[in-house]
C-alpha positions as CSV (number, residue, x, y, z in Angstrom):
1,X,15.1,-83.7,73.1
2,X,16.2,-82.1,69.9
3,X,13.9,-80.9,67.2
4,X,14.5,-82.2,63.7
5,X,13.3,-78.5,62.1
6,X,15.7,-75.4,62.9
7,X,14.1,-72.2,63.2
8,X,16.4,-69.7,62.0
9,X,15.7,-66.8,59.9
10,X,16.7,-66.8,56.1
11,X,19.2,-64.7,55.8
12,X,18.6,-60.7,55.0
13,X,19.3,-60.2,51.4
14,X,22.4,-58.0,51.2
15,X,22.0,-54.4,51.2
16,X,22.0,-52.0,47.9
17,X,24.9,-50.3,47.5
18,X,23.2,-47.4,46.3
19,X,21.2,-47.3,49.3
20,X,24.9,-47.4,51.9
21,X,25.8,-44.8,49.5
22,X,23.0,-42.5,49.8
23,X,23.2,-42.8,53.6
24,X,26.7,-42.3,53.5
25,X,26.4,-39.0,51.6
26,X,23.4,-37.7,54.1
27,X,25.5,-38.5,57.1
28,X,28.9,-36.4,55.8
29,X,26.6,-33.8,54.8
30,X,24.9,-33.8,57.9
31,X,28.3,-33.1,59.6
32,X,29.6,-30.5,57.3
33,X,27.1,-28.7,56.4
34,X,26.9,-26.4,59.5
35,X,31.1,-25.9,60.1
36,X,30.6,-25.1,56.4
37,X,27.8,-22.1,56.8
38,X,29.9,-21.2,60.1
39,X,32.6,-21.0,58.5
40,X,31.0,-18.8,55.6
41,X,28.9,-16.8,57.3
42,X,31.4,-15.7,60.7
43,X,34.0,-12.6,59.9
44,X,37.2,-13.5,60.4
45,X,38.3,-9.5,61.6
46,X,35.1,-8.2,63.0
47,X,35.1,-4.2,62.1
48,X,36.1,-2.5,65.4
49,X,33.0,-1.3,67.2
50,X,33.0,2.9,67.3
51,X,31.1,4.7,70.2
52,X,29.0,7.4,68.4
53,X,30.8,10.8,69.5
54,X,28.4,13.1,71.4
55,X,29.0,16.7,72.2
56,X,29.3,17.1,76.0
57,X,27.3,19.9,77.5
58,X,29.1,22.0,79.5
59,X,28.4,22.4,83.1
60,X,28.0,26.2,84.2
61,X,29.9,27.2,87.5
């Protein structure tokens, strides 16, 4: 037996497109942002690490 009424949903009004845009912005800054601080904040040529020079004591025989 088939109902007369259908019960589907009214359709979802479309989305803003300021609103996809918005998103869309968060999200690609959301993946840049860190590579880009890495990026900035790592040193491509480290300095090269010096050992602090000591005077050796002399052993007496």
């Amino acid at each position: 037996m088939e109902s007369a009424s259908t019960s589907e949903n009214p359709p979802e009004p479309p989305g803003s497109r300021f609103s996809h845009f918005v998103g869309t912005v968060i999200a690609l800054l959301t993946l840049m942002l860190p590579m880009l601080a890495i990026a900035h904040f790592s040193v491509a040529d480290p300095p090269p690490a010096t050992l602090p020079s000591y005077p050796l004591s002399r052993s007496r025989e």
